[in-house]
Each structure stands twice: as C-alpha cells, then as structure tokens.
Residue frames as a rotation matrix with the C-alpha (Angstrom) as fourth column:
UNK 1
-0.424 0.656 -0.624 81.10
-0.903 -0.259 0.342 26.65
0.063 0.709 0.702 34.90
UNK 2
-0.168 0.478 0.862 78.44
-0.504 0.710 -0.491 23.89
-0.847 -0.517 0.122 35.11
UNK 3
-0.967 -0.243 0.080 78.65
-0.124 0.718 0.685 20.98
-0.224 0.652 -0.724 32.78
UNK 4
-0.054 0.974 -0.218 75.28
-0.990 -0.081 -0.116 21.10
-0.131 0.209 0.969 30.77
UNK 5
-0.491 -0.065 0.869 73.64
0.007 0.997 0.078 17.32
-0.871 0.045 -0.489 30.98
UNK 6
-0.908 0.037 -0.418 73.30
-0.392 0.281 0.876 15.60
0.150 0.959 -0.240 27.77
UNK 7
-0.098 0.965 0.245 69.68
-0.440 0.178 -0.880 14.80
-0.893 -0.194 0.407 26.59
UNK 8
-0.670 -0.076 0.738 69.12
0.415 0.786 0.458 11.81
-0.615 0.613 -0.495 24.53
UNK 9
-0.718 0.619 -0.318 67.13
-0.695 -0.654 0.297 13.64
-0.024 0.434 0.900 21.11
UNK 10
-0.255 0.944 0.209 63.62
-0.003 0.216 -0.976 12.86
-0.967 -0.250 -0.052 21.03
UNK 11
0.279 0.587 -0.760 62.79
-0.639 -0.477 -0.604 14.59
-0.717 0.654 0.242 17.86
UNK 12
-0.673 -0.679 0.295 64.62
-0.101 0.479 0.872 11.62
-0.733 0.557 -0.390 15.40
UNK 13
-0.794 0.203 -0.572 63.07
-0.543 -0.660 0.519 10.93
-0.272 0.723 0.635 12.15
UNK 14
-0.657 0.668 -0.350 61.16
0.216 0.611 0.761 8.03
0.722 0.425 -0.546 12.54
UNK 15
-0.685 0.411 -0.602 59.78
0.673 0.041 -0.738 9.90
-0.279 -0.911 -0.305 15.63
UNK 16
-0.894 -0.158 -0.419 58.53
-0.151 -0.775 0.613 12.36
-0.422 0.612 0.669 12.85
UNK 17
-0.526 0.712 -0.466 56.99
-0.619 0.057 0.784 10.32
0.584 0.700 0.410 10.60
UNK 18
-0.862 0.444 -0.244 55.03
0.507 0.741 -0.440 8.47
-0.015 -0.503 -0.864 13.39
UNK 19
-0.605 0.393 -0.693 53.77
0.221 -0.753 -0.619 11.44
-0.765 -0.528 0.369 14.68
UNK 20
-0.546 0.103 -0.832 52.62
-0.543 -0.800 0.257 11.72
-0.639 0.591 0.492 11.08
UNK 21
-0.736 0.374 -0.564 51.43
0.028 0.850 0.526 8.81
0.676 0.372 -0.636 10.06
UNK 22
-0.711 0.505 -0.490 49.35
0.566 -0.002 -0.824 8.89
-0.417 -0.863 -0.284 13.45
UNK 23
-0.602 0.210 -0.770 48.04
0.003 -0.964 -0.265 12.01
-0.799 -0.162 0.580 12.60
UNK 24
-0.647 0.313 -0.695 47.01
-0.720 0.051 0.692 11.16
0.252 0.948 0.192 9.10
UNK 25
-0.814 -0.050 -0.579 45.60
0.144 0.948 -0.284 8.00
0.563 -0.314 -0.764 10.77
UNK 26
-0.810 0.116 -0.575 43.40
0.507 -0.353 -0.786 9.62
-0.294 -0.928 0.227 12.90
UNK 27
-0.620 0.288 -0.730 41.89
-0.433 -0.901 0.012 11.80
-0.655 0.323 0.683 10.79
UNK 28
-0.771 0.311 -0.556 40.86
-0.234 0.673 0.702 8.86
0.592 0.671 -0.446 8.53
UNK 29
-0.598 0.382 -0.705 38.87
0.727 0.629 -0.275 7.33
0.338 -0.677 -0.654 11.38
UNK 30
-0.416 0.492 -0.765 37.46
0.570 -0.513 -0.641 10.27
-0.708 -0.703 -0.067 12.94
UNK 31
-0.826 0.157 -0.541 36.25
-0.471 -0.719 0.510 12.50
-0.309 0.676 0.669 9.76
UNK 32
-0.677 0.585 -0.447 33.77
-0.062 0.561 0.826 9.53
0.734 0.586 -0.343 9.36
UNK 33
-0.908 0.182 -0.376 31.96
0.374 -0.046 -0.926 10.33
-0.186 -0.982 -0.026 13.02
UNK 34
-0.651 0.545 -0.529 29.72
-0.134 -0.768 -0.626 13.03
-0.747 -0.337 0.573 12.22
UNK 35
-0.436 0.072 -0.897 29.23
-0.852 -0.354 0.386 12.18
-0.290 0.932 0.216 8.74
UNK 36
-0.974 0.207 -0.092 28.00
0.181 0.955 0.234 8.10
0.137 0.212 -0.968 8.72
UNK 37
-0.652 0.755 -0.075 24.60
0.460 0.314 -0.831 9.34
-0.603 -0.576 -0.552 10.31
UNK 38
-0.216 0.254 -0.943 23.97
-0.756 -0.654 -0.003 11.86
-0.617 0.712 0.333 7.37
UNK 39
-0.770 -0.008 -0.638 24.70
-0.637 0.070 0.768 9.54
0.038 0.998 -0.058 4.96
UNK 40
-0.913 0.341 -0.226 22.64
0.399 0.865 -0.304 6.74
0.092 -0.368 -0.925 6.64
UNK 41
-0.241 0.968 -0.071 19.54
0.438 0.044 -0.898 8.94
-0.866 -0.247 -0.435 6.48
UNK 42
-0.018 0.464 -0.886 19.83
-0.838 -0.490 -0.239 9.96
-0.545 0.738 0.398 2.96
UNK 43
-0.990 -0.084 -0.115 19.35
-0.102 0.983 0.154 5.99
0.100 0.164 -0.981 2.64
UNK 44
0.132 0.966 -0.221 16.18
-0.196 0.244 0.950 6.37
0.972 -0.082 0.221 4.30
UNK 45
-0.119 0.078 -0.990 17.28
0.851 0.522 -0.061 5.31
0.512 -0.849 -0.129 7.83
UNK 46
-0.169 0.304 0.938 15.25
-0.251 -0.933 0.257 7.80
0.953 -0.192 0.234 9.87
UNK 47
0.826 0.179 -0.534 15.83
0.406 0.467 0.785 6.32
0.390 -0.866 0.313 13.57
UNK 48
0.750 -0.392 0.534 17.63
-0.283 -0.918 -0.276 9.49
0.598 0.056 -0.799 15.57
UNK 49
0.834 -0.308 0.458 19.28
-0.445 0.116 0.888 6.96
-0.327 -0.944 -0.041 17.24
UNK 50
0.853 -0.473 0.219 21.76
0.518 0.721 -0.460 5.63
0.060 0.505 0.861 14.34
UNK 51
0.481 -0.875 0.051 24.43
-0.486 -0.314 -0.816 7.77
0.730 0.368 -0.576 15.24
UNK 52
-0.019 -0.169 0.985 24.86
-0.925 0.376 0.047 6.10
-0.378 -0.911 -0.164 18.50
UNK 53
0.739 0.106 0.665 24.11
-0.145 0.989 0.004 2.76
-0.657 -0.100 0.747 17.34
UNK 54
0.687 -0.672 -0.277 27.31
-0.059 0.329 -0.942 3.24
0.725 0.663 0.187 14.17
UNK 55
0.111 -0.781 0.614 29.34
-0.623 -0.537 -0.570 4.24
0.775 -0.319 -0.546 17.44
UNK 56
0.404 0.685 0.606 28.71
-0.893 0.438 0.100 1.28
-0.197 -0.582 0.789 19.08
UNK 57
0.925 0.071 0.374 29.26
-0.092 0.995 0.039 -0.81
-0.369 -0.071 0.927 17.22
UNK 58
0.509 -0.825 0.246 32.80
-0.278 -0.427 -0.860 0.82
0.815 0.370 -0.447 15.89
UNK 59
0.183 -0.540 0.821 33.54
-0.931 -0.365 -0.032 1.05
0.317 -0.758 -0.570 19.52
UNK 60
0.806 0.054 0.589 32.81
-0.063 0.998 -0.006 -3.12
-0.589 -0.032 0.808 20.17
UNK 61
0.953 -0.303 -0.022 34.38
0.064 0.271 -0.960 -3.47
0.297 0.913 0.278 17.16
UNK 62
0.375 -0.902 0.216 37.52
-0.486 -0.389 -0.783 -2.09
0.790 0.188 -0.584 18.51
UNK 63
0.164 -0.063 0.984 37.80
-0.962 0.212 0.174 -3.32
-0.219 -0.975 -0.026 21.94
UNK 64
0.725 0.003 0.689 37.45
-0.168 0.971 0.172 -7.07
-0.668 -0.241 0.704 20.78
UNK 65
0.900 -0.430 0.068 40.07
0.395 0.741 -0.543 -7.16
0.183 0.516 0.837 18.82
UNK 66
0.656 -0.602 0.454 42.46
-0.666 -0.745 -0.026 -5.01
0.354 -0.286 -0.890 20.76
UNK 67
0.587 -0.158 0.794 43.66
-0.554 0.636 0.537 -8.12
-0.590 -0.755 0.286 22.77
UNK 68
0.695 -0.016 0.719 44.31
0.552 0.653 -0.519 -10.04
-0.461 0.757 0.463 19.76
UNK 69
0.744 -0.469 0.475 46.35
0.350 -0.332 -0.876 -7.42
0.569 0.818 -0.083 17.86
UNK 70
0.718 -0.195 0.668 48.26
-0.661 -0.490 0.568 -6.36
0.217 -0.850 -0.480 20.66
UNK 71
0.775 -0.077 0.627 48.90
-0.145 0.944 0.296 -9.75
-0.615 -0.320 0.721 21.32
UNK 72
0.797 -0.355 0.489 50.41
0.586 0.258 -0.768 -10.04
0.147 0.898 0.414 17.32
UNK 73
0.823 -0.530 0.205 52.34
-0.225 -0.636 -0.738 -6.79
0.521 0.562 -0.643 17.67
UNK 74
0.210 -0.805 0.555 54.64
-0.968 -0.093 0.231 -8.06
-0.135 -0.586 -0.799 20.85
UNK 75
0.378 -0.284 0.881 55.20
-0.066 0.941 0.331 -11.58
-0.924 -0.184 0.337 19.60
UNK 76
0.602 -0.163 0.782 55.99
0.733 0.502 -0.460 -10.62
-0.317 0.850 0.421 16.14
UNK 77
-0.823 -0.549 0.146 56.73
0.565 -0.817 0.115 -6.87
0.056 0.177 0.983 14.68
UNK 78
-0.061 0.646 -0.761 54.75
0.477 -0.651 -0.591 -4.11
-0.877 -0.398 -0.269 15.54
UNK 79
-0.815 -0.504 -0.287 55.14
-0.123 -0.334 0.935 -2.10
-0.567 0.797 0.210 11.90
UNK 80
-0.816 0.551 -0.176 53.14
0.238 0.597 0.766 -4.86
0.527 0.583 -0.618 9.81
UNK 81
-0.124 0.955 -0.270 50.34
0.988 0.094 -0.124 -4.93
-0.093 -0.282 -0.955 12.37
UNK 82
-0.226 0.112 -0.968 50.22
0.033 -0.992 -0.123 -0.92
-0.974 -0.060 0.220 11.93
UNK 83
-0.896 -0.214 -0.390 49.96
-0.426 0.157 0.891 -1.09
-0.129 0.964 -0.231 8.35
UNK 84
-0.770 0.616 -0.167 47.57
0.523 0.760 0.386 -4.02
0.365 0.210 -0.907 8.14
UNK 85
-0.448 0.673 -0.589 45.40
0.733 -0.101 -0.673 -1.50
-0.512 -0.733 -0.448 10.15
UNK 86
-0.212 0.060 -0.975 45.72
-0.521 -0.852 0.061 1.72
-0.827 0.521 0.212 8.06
UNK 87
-0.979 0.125 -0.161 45.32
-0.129 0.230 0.965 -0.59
0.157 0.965 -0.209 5.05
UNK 88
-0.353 0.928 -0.116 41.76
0.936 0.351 -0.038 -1.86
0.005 -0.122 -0.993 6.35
UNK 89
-0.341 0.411 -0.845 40.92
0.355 -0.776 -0.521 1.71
-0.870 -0.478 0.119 7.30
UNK 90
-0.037 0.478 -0.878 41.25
-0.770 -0.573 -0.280 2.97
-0.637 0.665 0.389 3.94
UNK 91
-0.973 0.231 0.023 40.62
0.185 0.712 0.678 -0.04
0.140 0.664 -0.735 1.76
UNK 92
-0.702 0.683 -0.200 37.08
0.643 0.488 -0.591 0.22
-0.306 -0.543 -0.782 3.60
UNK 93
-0.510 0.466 -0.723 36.12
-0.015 -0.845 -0.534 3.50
-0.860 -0.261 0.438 3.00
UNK 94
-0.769 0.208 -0.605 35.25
-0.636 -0.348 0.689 3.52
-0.067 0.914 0.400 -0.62
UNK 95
-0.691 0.697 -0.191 32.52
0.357 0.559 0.748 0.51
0.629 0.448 -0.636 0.18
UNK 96
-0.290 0.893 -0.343 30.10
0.507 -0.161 -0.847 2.73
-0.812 -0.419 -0.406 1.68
UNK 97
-0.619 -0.113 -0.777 29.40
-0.436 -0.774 0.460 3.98
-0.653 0.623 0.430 -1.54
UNK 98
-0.589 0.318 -0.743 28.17
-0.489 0.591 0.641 0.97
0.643 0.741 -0.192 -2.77
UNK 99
-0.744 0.619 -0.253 25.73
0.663 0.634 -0.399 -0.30
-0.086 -0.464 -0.881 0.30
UNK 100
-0.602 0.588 0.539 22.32
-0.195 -0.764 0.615 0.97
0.774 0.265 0.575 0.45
UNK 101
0.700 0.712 -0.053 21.29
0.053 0.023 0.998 0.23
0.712 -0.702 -0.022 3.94
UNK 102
0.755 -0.079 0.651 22.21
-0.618 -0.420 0.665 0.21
0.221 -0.904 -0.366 7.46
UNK 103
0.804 -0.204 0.558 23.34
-0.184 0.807 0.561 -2.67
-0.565 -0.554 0.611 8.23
UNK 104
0.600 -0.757 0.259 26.32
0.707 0.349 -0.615 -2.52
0.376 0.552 0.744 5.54
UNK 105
0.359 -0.310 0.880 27.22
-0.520 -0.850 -0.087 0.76
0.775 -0.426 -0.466 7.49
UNK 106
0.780 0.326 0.534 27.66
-0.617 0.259 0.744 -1.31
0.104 -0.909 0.403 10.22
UNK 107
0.758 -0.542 0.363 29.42
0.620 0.771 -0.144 -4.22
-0.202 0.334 0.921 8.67
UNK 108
0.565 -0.529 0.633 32.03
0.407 -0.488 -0.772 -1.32
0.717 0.694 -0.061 7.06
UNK 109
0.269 -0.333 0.904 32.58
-0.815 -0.578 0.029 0.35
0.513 -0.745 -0.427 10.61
UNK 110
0.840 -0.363 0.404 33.16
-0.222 0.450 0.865 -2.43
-0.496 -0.816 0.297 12.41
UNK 111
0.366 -0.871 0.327 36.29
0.915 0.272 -0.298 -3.28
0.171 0.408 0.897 9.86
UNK 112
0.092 -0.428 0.899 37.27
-0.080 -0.903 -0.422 0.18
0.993 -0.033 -0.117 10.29
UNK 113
0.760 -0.004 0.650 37.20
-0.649 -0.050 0.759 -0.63
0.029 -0.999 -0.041 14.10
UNK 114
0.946 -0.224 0.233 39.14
0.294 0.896 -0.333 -3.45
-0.134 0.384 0.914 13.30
UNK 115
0.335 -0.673 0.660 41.54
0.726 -0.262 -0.636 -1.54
0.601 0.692 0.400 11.81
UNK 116
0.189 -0.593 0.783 41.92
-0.111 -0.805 -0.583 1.13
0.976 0.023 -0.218 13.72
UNK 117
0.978 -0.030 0.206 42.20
-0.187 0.312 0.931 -0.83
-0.092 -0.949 0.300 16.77
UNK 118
0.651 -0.724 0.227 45.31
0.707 0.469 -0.529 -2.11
0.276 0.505 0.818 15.03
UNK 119
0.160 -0.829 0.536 46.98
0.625 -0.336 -0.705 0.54
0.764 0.448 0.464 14.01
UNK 120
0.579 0.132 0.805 46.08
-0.468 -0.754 0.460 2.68
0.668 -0.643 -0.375 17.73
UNK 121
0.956 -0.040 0.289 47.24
-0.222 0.545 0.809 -0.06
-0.190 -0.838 0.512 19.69
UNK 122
0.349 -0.934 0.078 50.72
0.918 0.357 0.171 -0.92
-0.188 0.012 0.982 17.82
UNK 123
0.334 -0.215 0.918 51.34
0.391 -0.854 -0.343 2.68
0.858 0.473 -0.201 17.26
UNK 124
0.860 -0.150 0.488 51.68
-0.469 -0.611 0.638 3.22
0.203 -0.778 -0.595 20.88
UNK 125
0.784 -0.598 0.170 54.26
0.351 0.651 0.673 0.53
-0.513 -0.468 0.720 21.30
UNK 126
0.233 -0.905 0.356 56.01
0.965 0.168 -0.204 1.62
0.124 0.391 0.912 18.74
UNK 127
0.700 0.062 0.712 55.60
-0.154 -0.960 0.236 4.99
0.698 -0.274 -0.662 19.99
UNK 128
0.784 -0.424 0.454 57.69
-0.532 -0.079 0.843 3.67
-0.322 -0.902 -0.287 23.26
UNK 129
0.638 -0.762 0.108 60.11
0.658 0.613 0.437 1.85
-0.400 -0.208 0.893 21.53
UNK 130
0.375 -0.591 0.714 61.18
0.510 -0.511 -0.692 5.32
0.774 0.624 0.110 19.31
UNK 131
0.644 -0.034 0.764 61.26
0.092 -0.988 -0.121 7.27
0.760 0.148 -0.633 22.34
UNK 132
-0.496 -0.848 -0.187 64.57
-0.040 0.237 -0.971 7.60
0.868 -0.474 -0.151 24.75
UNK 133
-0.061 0.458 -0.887 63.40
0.843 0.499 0.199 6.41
0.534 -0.736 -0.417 28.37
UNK 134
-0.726 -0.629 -0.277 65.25
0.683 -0.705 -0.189 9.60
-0.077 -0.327 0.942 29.60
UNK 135
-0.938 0.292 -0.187 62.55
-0.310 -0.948 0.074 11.42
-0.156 0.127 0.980 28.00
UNK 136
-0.886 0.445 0.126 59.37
0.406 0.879 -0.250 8.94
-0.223 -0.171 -0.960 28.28
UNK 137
-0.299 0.802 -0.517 56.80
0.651 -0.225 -0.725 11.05
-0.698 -0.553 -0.455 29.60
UNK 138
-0.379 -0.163 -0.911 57.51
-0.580 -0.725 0.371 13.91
-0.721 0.669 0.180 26.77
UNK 139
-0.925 0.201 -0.322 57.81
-0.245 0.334 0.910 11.46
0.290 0.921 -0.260 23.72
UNK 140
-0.683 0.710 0.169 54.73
0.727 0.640 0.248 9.80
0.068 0.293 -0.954 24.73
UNK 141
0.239 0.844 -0.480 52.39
0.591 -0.519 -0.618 12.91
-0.771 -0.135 -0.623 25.68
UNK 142
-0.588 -0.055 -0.807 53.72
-0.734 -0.384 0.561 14.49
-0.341 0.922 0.185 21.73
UNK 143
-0.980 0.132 -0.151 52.92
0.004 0.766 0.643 10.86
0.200 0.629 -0.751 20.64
UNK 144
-0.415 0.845 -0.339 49.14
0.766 0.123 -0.631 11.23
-0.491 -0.521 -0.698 22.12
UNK 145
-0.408 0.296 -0.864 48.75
-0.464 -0.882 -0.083 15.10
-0.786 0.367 0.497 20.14
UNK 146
-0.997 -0.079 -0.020 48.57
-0.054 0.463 0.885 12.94
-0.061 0.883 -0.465 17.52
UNK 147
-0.331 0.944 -0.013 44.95
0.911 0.323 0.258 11.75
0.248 0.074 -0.966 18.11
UNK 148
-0.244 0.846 -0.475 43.86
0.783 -0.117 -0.611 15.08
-0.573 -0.521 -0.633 19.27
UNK 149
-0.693 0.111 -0.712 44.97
-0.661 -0.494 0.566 17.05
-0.289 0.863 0.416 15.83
UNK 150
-0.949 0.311 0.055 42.71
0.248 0.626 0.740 14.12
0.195 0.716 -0.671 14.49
UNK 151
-0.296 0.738 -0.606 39.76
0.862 -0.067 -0.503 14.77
-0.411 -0.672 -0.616 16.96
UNK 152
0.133 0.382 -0.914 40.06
-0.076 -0.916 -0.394 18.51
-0.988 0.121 -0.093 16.08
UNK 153
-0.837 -0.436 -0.331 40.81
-0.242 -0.246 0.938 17.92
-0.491 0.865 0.100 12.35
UNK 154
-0.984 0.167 0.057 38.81
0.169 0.798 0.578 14.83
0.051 0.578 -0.814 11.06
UNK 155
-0.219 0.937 0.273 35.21
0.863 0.317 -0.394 15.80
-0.456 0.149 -0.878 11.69
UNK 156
0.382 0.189 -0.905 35.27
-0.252 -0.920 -0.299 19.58
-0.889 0.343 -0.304 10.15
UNK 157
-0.568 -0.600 -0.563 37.08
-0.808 0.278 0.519 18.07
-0.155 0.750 -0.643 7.27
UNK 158
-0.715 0.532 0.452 34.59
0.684 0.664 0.301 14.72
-0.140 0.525 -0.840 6.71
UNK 159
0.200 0.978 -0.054 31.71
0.567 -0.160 -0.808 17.36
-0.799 0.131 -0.586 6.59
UNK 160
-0.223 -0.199 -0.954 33.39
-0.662 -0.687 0.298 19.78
-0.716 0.698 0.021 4.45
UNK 161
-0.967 -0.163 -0.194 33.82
-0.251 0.517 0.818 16.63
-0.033 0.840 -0.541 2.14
UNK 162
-0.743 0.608 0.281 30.48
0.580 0.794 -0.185 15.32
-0.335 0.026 -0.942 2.59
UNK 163
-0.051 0.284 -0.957 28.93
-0.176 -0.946 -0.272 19.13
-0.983 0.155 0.099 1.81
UNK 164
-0.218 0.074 -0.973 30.20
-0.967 -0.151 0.205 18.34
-0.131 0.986 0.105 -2.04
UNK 165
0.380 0.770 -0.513 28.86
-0.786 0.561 0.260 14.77
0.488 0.304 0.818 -1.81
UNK 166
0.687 -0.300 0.662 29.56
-0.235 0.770 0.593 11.17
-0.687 -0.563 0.459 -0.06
UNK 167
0.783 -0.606 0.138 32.18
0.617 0.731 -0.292 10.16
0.076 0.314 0.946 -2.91
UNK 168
0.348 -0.614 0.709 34.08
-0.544 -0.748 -0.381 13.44
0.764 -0.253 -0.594 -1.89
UNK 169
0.517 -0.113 0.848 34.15
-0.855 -0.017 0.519 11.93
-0.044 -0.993 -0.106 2.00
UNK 170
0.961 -0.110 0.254 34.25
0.107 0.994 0.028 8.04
-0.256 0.001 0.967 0.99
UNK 171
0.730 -0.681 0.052 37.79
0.232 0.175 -0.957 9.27
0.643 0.711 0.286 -1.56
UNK 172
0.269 -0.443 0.855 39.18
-0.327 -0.877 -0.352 11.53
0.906 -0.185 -0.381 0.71
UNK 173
0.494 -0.278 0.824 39.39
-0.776 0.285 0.562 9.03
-0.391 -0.917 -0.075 3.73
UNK 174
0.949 -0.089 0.303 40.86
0.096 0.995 -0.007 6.83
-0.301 0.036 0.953 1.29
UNK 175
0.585 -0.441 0.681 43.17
0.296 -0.665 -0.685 9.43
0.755 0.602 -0.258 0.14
UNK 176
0.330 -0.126 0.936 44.09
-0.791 -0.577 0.201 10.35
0.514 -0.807 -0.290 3.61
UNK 177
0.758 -0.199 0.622 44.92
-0.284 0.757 0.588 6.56
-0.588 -0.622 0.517 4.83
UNK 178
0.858 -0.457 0.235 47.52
0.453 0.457 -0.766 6.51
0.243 0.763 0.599 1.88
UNK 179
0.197 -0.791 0.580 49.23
-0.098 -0.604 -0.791 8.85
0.975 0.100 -0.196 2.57
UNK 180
0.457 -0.292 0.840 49.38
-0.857 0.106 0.504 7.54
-0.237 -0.950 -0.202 6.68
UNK 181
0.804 0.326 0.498 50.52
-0.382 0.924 0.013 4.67
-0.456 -0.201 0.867 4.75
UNK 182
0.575 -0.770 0.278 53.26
0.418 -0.015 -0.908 5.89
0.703 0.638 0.313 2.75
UNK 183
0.452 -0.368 0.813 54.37
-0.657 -0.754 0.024 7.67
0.604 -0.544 -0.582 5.76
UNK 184
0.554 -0.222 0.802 54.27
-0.664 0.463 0.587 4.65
-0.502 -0.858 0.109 8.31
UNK 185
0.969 -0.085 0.231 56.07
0.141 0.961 -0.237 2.62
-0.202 0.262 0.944 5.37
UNK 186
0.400 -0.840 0.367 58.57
0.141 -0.340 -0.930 4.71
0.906 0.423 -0.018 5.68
UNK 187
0.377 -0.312 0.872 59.66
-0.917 -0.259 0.304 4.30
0.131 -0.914 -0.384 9.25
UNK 188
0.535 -0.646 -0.545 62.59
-0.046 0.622 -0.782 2.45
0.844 0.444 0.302 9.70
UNK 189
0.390 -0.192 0.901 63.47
-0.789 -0.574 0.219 1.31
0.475 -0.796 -0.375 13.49
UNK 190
-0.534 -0.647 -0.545 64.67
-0.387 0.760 -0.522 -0.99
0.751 -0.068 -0.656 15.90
UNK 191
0.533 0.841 0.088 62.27
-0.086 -0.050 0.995 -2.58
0.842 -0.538 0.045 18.20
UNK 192
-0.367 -0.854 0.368 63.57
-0.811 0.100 -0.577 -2.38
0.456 -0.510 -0.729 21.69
UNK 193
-0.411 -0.059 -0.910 63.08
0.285 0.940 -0.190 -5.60
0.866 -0.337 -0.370 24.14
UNK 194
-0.843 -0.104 -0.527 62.65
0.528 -0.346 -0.776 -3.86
-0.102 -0.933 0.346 27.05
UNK 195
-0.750 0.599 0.281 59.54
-0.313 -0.695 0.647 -1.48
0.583 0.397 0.709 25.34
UNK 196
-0.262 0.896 -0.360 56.90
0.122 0.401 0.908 -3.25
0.957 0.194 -0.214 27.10
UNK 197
0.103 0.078 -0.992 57.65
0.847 0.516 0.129 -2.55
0.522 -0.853 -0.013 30.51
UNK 198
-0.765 -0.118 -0.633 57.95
0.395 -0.862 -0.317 0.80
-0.509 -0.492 0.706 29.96
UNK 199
-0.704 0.620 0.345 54.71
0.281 -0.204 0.938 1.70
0.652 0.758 -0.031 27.95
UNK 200
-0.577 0.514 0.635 52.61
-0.817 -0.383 -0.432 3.95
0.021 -0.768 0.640 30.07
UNK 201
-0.734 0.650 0.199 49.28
0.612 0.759 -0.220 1.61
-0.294 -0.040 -0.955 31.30
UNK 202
-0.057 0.516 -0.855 46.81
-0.495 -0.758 -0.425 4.23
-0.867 0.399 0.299 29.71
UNK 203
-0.071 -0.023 -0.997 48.40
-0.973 -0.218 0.074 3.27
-0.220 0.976 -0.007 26.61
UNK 204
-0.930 -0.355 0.092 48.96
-0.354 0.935 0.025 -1.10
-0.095 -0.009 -0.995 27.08
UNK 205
-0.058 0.947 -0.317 46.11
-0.597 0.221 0.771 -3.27
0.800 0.234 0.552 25.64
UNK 206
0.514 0.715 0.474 44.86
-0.695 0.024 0.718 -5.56
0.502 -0.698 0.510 27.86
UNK 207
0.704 -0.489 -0.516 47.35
0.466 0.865 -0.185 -8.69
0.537 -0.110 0.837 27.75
UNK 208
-0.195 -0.976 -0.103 50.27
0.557 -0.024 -0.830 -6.67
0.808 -0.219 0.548 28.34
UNK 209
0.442 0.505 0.742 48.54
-0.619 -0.427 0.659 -5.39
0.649 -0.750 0.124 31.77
UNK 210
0.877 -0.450 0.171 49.90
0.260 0.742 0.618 -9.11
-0.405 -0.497 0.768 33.28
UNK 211
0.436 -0.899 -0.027 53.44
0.761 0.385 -0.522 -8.31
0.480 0.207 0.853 32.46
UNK 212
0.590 -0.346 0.729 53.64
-0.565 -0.822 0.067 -5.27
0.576 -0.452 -0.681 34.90
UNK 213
-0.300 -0.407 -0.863 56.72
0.636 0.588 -0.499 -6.42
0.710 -0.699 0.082 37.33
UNK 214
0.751 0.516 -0.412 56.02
0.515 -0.068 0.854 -6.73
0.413 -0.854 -0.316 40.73
C-alpha cells in the first residue's frame, strides 16, 4: 500500500479571515468606480470625461505610494500597514458627502488610493507569509479571488446603493471597510523571514523587485 504524502493545510484560520478581510476590502474600493461619475454630475460636472479623469488620478494615487508602503510593511509589520489602509478607505468615504465639486472628488480618491495601495500591497505579503511554500502557487491564486469577488461584487452593489441615494453608497462603503477591519484585526500570525523571496513578482511592489537572488 502506498504511503499517502502529507500536505501542509492551507485552509488555517488566519488564511480565512484574510481571504475575508480582502474581500470586504475590495469591495470598498471598487463599489465607488461606477458610481463617483454619477455623483460628480449631479454636482454639475458635465465633462464626459470625469470618469476617466477620477481613475486617474486614484490610479497615480496608488502607484506613488506603493514603494513607500511596501517599503514600511517589510521593515516593520505588515498587519498595521493593512489596517492603516482599510482605515483611510473607509474613514474617507463619508467625506464625499460633504464636497460640492470636483476637485474634492479628487482630493477623496486619491486618499482612497492611498489607502488601498496599502492595504493591496501588504495583504499580498502577508498573503505569502500565511501560506505553506509546499502549496505557494494555490494559497496565492485563492489569495488573488479575493479581488475578483470584489471586481464582480463592488460595482453592482455601489449602484444598487447609489439608486436609494449617495448617503446609502458614501455609509455602506464605510460600513463595508469595518467590517474588513474587524476581520483583518482579527488575524493573528507569525511573519515569516524568508516571505519575501518567495512572493510571486506579479504580486512584489517595486523595492522588493532588487531583492530577487541571483
């Protein structure tokens, strides 16, 4: 009889509530796509180009400070800088409610970029430090579903909310980043050493690109 090989578990609980916290995380960030360019013309802003130009500057927004957090999460704890991200996300939401022009739309999304640069960028790491090497390729391509339940969640769900009115959409992404926030404050791990060298390059911000070994 053949000796079945042992497989290091994947599923553990703080791989759980990542996956969930992610997920909740996501959805915050991405329910607010379709729905900034609505609200931004029942301001008055009637240039057909202002979704593109909120996505822009979200997308800037994220990139430049990817380096920088990235930077924080492997010299310090990865956790805190997750956190600190989901808190901006939804701390933010409720002040579009209270600008009345573009340009505070702007100013609001780029901190949401901000933020969710954060929490995308230490989330993978700590994505590689929950999951067993043995099983790499798996944990990380579960740890990735994450963003596309958000993709397929978060914009049918900001319009629904934005249907019964912008303080439906504005609560409800703050509602939704709590609860990625009680989730991710409940994960409770060990960082490994070794995590950086095994983090797909898909997923590594830019710094940790120079620490591939030769």
């Amino acid at each position: 009889m053949k000796r079945k090989s042992y497989r290091e578990p994947l599923w553990t609980r703080n791989f759980v509530l990542l996956l969930i916290t992610a997920i909740f995380m996501y959805i915050t960030t991405f329910m607010f796509i379709p729905t900034l360019p609505l609200f931004a013309r029942n301001l008055g802003v009637t240039d057909p180009s202002v979704g593109g130009i909120i996505i822009l500057v979200y997308t800037i927004s994220c990139l430049a400070s990817r380096a920088i957090w990235g930077d924080t999460a492997d010299h310090r704890e990865r956790k805190p800088v997750y956190l600190v991200g989901v808190i901006i996300m939804a701390t933010a939401a409720p002040f579009f409610g209270l600008v009345s022009s573009l340009g505070g739309i702007l100013i609001i999304r780029a901190l949401q970029g901000i933020g969710f640069s954060a929490s995308s960028t230490s989330g993978g790491a700590i994505a590689a430090d929950l999951v067993p090497a043995s099983r790499l390729t798996e944990g990380i391509g579960y740890y990735t579903l994450a963003n596309t339940i958000g993709m397929a969640l978060g914009p049918g769900l900001g319009l629904n909310m934005f249907q019964r009115g912008s303080w439906w959409l504005f609560g409800a992404g703050t509602l939704i980043g709590i609860i990625s926030l009680v989730t991710g404050l409940s994960l409770n791990y060990e960082r490994k050493q070794s995590s950086v060298k095994k983090v797909p390059l898909f997923l590594r911000p830019p710094h940790m690109l120079k620490q591939i070994p030769n």
